[in-house]
N, C-alpha and C positions, 0 to 999 in steps of 0.2 A: 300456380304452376307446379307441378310434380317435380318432387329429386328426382333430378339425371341419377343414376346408379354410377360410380367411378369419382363421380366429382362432391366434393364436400360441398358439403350447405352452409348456407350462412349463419349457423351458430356454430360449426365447429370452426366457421376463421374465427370468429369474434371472441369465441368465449376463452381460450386462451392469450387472447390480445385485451383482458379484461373489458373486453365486451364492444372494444371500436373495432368497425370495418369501412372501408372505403365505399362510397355509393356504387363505385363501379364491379368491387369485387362481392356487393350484395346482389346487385343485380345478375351476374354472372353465375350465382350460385340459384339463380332461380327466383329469387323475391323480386317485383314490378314496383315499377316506379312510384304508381298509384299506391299500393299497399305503404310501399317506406312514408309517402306522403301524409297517409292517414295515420300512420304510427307516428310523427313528427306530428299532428293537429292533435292530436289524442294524448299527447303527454309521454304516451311509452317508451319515446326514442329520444333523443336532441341530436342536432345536427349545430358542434362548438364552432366550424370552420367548413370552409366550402370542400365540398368532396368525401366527409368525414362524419361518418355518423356512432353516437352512441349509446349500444342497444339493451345495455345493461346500466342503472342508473345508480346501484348498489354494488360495484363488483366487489369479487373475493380474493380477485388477484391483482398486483401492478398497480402501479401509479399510473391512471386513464389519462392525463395530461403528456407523459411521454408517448405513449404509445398516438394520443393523437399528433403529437409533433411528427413523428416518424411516417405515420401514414398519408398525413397532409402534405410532405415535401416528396416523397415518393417510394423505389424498391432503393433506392443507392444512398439514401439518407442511412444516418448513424447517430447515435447520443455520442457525444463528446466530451472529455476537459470536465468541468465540477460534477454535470449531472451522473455523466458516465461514473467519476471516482466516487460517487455516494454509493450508486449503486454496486459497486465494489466492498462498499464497507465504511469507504472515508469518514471520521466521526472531527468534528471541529471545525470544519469549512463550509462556508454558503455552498450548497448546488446549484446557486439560481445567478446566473439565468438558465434557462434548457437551452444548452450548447448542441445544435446539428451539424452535421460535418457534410460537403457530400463535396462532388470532384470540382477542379477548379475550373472546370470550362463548364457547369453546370451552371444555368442564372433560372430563379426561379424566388418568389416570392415568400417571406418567409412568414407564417399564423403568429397573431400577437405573443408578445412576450416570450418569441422565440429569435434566440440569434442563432444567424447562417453565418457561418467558416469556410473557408475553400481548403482543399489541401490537394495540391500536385500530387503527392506521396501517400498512398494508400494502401497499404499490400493487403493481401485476405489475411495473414497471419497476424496483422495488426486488429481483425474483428474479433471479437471474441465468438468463435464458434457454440459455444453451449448457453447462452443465453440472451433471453430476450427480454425489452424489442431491442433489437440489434445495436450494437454498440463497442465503441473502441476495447479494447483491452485493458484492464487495468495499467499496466507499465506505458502503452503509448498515451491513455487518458492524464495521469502524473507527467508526464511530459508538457503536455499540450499545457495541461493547466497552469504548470509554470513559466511557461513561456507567455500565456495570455492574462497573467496574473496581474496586480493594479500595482506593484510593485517588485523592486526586486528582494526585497524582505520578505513580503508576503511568498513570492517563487522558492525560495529556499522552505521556507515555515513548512508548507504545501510538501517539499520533497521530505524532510525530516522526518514529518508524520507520518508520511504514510508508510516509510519504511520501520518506523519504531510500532508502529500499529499492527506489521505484517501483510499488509496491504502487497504490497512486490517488493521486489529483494534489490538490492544496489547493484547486481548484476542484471538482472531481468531490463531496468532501469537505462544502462550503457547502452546494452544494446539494443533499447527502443530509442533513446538518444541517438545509434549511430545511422540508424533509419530514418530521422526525422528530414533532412535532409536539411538545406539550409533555416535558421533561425537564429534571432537577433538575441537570447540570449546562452548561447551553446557553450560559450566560454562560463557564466555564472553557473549554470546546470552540472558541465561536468566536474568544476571546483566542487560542488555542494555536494556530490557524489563522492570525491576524492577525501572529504573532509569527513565522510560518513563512515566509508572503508577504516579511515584510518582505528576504529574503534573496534574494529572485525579483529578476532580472536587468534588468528596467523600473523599481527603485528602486533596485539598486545601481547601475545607469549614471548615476544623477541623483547621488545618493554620490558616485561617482566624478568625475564632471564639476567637483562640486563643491569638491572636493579639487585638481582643477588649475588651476582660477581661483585658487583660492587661493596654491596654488603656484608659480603662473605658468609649469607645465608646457605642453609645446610642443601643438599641434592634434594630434590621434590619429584612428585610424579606429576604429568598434566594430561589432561582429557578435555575434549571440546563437545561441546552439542550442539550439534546444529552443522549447517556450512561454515567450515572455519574463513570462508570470505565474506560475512553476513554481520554487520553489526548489533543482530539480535539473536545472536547464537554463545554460547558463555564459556567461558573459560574457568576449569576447574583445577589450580593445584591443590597439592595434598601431600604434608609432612608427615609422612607416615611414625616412624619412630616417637615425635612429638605430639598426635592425633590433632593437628591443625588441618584443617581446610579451608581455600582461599576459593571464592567465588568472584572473578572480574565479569560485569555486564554493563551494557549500557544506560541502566537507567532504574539501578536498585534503590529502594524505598531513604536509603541514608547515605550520607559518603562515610561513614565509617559504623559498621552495626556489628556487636558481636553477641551471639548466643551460644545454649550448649556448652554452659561452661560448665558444667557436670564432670569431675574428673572422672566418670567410667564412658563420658563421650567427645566427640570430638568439637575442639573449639572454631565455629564459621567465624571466617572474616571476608563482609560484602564490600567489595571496593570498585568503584563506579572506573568504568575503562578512561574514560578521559583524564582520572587522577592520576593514569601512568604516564601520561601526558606532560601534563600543566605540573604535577606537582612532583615526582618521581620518589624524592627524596621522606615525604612523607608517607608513600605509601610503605615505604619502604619500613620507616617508623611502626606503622601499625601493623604488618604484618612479623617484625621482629620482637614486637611488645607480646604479640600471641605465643610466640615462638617459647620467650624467656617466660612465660606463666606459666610452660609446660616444663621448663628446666635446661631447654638450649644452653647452650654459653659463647656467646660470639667466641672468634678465635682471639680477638684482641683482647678480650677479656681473662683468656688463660694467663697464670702467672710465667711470668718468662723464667726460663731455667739457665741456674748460675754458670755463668761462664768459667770453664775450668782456667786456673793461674797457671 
């Protein structure tokens, strides 16, 4: 049968969908029935699941296994939960099983070694518009995942990383939380959240600050990178007169690392944010040990002057 002019042919659905098209959007684009059948006896095709053909046996793009999941259940299908967050990025967690989402009053069979989800709550802003085959959003897929996770351990591990990975941010995060609508673990999810912020550079400055009143460390400058609500975003002071600079992050290679001790540069001191935390008093330690190598002199340490008789 001749290309319709206007309507795409069946390589250009396929070949960006790494090479699967549905029997019925092959036929639609002009290919017969007959023909598919011969390409299916002849080897050049496989047909994994009913409806769902393979026209490319080598692709160059995509994982051909999602894209059959997606095609096989229908247009309102979606990757979901692990599959979805691999494809985001997520490194450290099974993707498998291939999680499809589609609505909840949809019943519909689901192709081996795929699990079907329902979800009442599906907004568009929750698909990820720019990529395919179609698929949650990174922030509502880290949701999902943790909520569907085999424990409550593993649902925190699942948020931690992807936010230390860069994957979505702990705000992004809330408010796909505050979308998800009802869930059995909403109260765990937003603790995990809550526990995460706490590491974000607008409360460890106030940490920090707090630590050098105490200490009676000298005025500092502070500069942030990143969203100072981000627990992957750093926190930089800087003792200017004594060339100290202090670096707090979430997840620097020591809890205490110092370099640059070169007296024409300035001395780094990495201090992991949680140690303004849990320990206070000793970071407090190592940032005044920096302090006194460059010639500081706490105020306590000044000799006290003689009281006049």
């Amino acid at each position: 049968m001749a290309h319709n002019p206007g309507r795409l042919s069946w390589q250009e659905i396929a070949t960006p969908q790494a090479g699967v098209i549905t029997i019925r959007d092959a036929v639609a684009a002009g290919i017969t029935r007959t023909e598919i059948r011969r390409r299916l006896d002849d080897g050049r095709w496989r047909q994994p699941v009913r409806g769902v053909l393979i026209t490319d046996l080598n692709p160059a793009t995509g994982p051909q296994h999602l894209w059959v999941a997606v095609q096989a259940i229908g247009p309102d299908a979606v990757l979901a939960g692990g599959c979805a967050a691999a494809l985001a990025g997520l490194v450290g967690h099974d993707p498998q099983p291939v999680t499809v989402l589609i609505p909840a009053d949809r019943r519909v069979s689901a192709p081996p070694g795929v699990l079907l989800r329902h979800s009442a709550r599906l907004e568009s802003s929750e698909i990820d518009p720019l990529r395919l085959p179609r698929r949650t959003t990174p922030a509502r897929s880290l949701i999902d995942m943790a909520e569907w996770a085999a424990s409550r351990a593993l649902a925190q591990d699942v948020l931690c990383d992807a936010v230390r990975q860069q994957i979505v941010t702990v705000r992004g995060l809330r408010e796909a939380l505050s979308r998800r609508g009802p869930i059995s673990r909403r109260t765990l999810i937003a603790e995990t959240l809550d526990r995460l912020g706490a590491d974000a550079p607008h409360l460890t400055e106030i940490m920090f600050r707090r630590i050098e009143r105490r200490r009676e460390l000298p005025p500092a400058g502070y500069r942030v990178e990143g969203p100072a609500d981000e627990p992957t975003s750093r926190l930089t002071v800087r003792y200017e007169p004594w060339r100290v600079r202090v670096e707090v992050a979430v997840e620097p290679t020591a809890n205490r690392l110092i370099t640059q001790r070169d007296p024409s540069q300035d001395i780094l001191v990495r201090l992991p944010a949680h140690l303004l935390r849990t320990a206070p008093d000793d970071a407090a330690d190592i940032v005044a040990e920096a302090l006194r190598e460059r010639g500081w002199v706490p105020p306590t340490d000044h000799p006290q002057r003689a009281l006049a008789s």
